[in-house]
KETIDREN-673026 format. One record per atom (N, C-alpha, C, CB): x, y, z; residue in one letter. Coordinates in steps of 0.001 Angstrom, whole numbers, plus 500000, padded with zeros to 6 digits. Atoms other than C-alpha are relative to their C-alpha. Glycine has a CB too. Layout:
N
XYZA...
END
This chain:
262
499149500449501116X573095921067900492X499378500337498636X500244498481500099X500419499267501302X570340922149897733X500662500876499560X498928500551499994X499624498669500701X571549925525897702X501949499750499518X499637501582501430X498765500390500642X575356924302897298X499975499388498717X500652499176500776X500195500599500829X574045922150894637X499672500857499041X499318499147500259X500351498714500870X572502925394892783X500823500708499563X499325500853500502X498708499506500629X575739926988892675X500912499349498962X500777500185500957X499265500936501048X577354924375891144X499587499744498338X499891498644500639X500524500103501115X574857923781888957X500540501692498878X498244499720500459X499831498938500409X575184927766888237X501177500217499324X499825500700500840X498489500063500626X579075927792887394X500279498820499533X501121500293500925X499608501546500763X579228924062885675X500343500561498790X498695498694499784X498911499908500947X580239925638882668X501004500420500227X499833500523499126X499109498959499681X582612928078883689X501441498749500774X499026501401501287X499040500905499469X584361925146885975X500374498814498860X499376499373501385X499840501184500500X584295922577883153X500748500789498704X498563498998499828X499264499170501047X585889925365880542X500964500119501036X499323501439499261X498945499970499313X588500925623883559X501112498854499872X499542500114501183X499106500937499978X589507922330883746X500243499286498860X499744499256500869X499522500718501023X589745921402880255X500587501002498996X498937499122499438X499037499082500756X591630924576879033X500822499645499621X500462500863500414X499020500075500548X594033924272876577X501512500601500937X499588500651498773X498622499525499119X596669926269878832X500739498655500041X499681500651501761X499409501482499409X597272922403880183X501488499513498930X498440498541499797X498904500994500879X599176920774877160X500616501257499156X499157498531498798X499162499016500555X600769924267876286X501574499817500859X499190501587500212X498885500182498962X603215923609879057X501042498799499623X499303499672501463X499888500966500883X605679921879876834X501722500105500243X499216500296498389X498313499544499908X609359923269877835X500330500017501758X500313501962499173X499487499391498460X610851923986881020X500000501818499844X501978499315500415X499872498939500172X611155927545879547X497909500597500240X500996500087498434X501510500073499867X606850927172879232X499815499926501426X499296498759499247X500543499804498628X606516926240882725X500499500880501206X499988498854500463X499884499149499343X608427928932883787X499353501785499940X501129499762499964X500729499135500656X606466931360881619X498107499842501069X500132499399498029X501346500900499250X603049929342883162X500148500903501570X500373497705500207X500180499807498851X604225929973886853X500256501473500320X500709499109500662X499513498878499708X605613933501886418X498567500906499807X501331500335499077X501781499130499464X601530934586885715X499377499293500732X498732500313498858X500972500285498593X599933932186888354X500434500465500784X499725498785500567X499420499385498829X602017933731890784X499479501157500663X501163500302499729X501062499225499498X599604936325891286X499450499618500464X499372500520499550X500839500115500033X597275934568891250X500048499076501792X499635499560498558X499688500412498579X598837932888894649X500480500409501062X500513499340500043X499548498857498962X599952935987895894X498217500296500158X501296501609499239X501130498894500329X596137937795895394X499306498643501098X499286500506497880X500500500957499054X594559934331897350X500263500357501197X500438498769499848X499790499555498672X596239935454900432X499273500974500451X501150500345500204X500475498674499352X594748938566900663X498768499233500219X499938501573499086X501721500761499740X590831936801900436X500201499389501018X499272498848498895X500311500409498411X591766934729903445X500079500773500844X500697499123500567X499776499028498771X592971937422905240X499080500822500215X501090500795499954X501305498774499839X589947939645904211X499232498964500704X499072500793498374X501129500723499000X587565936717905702X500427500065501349X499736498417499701X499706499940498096X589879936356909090X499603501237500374X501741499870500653X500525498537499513X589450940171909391X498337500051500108X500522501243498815X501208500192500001X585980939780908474X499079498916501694X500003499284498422X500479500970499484X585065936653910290X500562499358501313X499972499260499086X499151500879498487X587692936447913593X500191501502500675X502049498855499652X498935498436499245X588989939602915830X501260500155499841X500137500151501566X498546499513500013X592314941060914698X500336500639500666X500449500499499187X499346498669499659X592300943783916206X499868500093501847X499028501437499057X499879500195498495X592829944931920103X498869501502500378X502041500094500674X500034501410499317X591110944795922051X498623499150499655X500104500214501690X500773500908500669X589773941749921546X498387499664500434X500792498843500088X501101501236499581X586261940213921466X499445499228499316X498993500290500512X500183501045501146X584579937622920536X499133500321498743X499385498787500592X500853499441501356X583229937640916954X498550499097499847X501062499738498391X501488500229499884X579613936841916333X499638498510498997X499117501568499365X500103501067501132X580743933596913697X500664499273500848X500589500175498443X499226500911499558X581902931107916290X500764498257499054X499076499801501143X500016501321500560X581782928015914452X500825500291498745X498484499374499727X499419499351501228X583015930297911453X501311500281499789X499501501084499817X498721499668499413X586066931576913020X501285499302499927X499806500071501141X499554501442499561X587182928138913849X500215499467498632X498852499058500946X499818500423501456X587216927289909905X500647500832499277X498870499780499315X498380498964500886X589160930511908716X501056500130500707X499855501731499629X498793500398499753X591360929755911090X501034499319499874X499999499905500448X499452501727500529X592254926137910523X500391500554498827X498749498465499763X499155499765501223X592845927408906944X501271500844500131X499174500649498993X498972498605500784X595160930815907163X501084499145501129X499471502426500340X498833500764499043X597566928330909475X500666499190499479X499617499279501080X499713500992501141X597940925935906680X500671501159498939X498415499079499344X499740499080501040X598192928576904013X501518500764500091X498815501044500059X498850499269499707X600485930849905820X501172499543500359X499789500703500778X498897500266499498X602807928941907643X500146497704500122X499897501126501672X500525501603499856X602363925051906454X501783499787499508X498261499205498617X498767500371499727X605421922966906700X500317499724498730X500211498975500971X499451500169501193X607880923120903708X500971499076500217X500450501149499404X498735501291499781X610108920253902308X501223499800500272X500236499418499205X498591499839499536X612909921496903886X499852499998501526X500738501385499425X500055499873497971X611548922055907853X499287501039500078X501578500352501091X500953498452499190X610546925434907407X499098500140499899X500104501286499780X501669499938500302X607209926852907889X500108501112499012X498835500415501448X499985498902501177X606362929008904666X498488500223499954X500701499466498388X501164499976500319X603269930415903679X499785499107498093X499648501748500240X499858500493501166X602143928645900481X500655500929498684X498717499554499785X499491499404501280X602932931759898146X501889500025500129X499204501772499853X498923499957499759X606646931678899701X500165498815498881X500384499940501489X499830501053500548X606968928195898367X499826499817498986X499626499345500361X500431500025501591X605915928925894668X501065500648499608X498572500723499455X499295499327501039X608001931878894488X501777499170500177X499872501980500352X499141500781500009X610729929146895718X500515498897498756X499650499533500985X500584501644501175X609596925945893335X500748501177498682X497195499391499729X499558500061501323X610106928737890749X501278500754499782X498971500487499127X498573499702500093X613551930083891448X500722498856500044X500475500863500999X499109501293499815X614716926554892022X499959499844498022X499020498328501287X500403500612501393X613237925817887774X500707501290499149X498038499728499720X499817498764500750X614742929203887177X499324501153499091X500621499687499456X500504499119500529X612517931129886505X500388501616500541X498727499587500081X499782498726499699X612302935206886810X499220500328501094X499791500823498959X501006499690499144X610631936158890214X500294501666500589X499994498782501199X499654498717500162X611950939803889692X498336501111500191X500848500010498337X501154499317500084X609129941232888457X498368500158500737X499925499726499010X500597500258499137X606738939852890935X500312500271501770X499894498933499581X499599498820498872X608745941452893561X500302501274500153X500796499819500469X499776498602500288X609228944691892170X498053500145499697X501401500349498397X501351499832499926X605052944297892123X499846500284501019X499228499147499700X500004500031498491X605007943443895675X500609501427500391X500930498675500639X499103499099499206X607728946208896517X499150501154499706X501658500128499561X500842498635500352X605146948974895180X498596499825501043X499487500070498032X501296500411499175X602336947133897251X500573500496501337X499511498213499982X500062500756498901X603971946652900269X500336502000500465X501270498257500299X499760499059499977X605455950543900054X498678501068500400X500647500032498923X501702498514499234X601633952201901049X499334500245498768X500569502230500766X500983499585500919X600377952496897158X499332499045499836X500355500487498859X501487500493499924X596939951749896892X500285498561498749X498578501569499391X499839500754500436X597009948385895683X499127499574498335X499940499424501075X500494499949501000X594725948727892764X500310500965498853X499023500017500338X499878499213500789X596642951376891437X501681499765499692X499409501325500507X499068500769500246X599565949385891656X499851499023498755X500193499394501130X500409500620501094X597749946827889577X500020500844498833X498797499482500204X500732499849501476X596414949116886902X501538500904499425X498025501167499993X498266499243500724X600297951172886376X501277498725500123X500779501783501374X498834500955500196X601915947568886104X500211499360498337X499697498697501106X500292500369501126X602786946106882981X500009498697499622X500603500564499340X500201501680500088X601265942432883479X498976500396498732X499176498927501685X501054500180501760X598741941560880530X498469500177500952X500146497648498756X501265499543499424X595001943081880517X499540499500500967X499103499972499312X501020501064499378X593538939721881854X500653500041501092X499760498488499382X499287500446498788X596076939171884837X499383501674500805X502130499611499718X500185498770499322X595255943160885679X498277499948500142X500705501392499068X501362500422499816X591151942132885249X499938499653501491X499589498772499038X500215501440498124X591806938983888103X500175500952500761X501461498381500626X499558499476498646X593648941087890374X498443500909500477X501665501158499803X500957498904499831X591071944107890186X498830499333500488X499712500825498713X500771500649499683X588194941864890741X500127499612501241X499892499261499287X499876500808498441X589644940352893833X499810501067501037X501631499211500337X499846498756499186X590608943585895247X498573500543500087X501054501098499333X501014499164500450X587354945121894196X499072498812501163X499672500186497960X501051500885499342X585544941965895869X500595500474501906X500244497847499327X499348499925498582X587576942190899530X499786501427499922X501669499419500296X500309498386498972X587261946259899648X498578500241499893X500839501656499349X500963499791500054X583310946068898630X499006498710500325X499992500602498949X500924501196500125X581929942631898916X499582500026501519X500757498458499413X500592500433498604X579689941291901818X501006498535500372X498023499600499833X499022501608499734X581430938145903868X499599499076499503X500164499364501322X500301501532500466X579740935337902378X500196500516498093X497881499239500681X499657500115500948X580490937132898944X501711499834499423X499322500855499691X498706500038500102X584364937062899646X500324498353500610X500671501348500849X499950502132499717X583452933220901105X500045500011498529X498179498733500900X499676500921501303X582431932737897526X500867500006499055X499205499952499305X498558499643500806X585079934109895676X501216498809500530X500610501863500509X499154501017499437X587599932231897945X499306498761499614X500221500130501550X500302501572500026X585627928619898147X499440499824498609X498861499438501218X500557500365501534X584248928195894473X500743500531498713X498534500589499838X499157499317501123X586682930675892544X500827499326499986X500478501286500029X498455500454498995X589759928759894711X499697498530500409X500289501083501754X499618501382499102X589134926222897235X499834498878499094X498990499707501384X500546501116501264X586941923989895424X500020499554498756X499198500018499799X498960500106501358X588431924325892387X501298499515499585X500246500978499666X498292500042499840X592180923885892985X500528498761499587X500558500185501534X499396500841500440X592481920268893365X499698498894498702X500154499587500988X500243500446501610X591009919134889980X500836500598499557X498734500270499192X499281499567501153X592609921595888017X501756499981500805X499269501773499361X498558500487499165X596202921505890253X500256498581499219X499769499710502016X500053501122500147X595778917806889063X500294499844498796X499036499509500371X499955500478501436X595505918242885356X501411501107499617X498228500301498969X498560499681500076X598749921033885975X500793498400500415X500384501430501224X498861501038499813X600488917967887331X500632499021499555X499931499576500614X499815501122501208X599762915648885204X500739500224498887X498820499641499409X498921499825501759X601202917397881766X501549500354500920X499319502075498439X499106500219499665X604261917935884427X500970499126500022X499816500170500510X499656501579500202X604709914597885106X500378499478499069X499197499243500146X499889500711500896X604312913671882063X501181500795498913X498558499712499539X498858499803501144X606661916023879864X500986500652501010X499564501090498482X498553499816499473X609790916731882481X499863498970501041X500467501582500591X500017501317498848X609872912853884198X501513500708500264X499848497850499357X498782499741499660X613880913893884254X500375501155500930X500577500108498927X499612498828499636X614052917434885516X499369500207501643X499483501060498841X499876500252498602X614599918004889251X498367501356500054X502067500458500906X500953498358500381X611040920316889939X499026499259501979X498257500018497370X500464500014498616X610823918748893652X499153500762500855X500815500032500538X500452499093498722X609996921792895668X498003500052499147X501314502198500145X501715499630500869X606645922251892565X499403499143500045X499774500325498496X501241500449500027X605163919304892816X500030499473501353X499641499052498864X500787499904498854X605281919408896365X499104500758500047X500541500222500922X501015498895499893X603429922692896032X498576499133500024X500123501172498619X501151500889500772X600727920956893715X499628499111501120X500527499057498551X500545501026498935X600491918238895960X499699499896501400X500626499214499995X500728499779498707X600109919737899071X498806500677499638X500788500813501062X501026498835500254X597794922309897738X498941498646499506X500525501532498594X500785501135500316X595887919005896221X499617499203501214X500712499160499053X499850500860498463X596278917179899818X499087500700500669X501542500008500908X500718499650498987X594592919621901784X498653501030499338X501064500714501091X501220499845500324X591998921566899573X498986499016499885X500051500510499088X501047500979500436X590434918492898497X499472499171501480X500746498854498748X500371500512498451X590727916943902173X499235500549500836X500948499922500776X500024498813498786X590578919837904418X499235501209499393X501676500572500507X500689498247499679X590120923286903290X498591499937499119X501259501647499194X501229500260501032X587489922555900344X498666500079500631X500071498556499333X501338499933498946X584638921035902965X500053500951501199X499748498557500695X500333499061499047X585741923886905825X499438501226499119X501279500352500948X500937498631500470X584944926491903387X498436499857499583X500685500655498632X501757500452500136X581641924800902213X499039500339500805X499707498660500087X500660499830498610X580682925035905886X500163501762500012X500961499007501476X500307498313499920X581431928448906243X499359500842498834X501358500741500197X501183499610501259X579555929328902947X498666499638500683X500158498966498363X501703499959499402X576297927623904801X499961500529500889X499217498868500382X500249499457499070X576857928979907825X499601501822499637X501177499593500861X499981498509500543X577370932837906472X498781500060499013X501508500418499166X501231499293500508X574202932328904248X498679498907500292X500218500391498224X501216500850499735X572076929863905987X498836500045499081X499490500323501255X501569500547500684X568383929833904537X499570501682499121X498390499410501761X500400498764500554X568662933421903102X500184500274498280X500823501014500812X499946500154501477X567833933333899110X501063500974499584X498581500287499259X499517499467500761X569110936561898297X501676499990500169X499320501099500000X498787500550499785X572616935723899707X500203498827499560X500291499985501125X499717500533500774X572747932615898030X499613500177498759X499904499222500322X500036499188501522X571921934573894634X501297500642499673X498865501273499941X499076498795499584X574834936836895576X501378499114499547X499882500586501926X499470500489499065X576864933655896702X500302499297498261X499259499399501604X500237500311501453X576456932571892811X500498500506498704X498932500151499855X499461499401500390X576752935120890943X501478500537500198X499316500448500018X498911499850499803X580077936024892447X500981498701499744X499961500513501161X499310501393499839X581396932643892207X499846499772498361X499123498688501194X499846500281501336X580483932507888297X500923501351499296X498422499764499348X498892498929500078X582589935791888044X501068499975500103X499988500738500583X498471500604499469X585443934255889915X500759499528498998X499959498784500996X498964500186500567X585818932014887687X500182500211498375X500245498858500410X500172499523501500X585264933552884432X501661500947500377X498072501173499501X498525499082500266X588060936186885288X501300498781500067X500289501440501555X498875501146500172X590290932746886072X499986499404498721X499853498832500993X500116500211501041X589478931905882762X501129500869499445X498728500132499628X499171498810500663X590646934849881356X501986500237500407X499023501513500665X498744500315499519X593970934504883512X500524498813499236X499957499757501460X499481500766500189X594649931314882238X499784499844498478X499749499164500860X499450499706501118X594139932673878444X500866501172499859X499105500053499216X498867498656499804X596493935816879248X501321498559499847X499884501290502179X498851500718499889X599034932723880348X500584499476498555X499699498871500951X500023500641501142X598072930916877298X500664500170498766X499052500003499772X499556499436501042X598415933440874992X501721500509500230X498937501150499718X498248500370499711X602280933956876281X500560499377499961X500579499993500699X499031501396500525X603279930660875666X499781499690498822X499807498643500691X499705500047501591X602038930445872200X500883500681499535X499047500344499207X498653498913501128X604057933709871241X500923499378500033X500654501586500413X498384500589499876X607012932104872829X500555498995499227X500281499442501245X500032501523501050X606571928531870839X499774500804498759X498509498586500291X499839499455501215X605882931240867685X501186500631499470X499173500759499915X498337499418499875X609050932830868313X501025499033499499X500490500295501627X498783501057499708X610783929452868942X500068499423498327X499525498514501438X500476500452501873X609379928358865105X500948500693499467X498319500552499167X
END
């Protein structure tokens, strides 16, 4: 638990400039929080891929099968990408969590156009980083992505653990919390059901569940080995510096809009 404690210590600013970002009390319209969710939406599409790079990493996908050399490991990126992918939505169905965002934000009306005409270039065979860099999201949102991508096609497994559990897991349900709150608090009237189920499942089971399985699979993947928890650090204060930067890209789009609205 030292060396978990070292990390923390290592990114304590970076997480404490996260959760007390101004972004929070910018979210002031219904037109704002559809501005807000139309750039995290990456950022909950691009999460999927990191679990999926650890299951590939850390389970057997492929045929034929054997067993993988992270038993105990396996067993914890599993339990997650089952939740993630196909966790029960407030209607019956099973959705993966990014289904359910780009739901929450067609229900609030927002635009989820452009985030499928992203996808539709991804999903079509071009190289996904070159998708990113010929799109026309804002610098910082094209930074995050690149970083992630860049971490899952070059990183070692316990450096795509840390990206996921310290950029993500462990992060989520604090700041999820202080999104919910300026929700709560400035649209009590407005129907936004399906979103703060999101929030609140995503709050329910990181902080419960997935938070301490990824912890474990962070010690397991770098047991007693320094220079992997150096690695395990540094990547994890990277994480969330580029989430920073995402969530002043957002920022700075909802001021223009409130400068506009002036």
């Amino acid at each position: 638990m030292e060396s978990i404690k070292n990390v923390n210590n290592h990114i304590a600013s970076e997480r404490a400039q996260l959760l007390a970002h101004p972004l929070y009390a910018e979210i002031e319209t219904i037109h704002d929080l559809q501005l807000f969710m139309q750039g995290h939406i990456y950022a909950v599409w691009d999460f999927m891929s990191l679990l999926k790079a650890l299951q590939q990493k850390l389970t057997c996908t492929t045929t034929p099968w054997y067993p993988s050399k992270h038993p105990n490991t396996r067993y914890l990126i599993n339990e997650i990408v089952v939740a993630e992918e196909s966790d029960d939505y407030i209607d019956g169905r099973k959705l993966s969590h990014f289904e359910m965002y780009v739901d929450a934000l067609e229900e609030i009306g927002g635009d989820t156009q452009e985030i499928k005409k992203f996808l539709d270039a991804v999903y079509t065979g071009t190289a996904v980083l070159s998708v990113i860099a010929d799109s026309i999201l804002h610098p910082n949102i094209k930074e995050f992505l690149t970083f992630t991508f860049d971490i899952i096609e070059n990183g070692e497994p316990h450096e795509i653990a840390a990206a996921f559990t310290f950029g993500r897991e462990d992060l989520i349900p604090e700041m999820f919390s202080s999104i919910l709150k300026e929700i709560q608090t400035n649209f009590p009237a407005t129907n936004l059901e399906k979103l703060l189920y999101y929030f609140e499942r995503h709050i329910e089971l990181d902080g419960d569940e997935h938070g301490p399985l990824a912890m474990k699979m962070i010690m397991e993947l770098c047991e007693e080995d320094p220079l992997k928890w150096k690695e395990v650090a540094e990547v994890s204060k990277l994480a969330l510096q580029k989430r920073i930067k995402l969530w002043d890209a957002i920022a700075e789009t909802l001021q223009k809009n409130n400068f506009i609205k002036v």
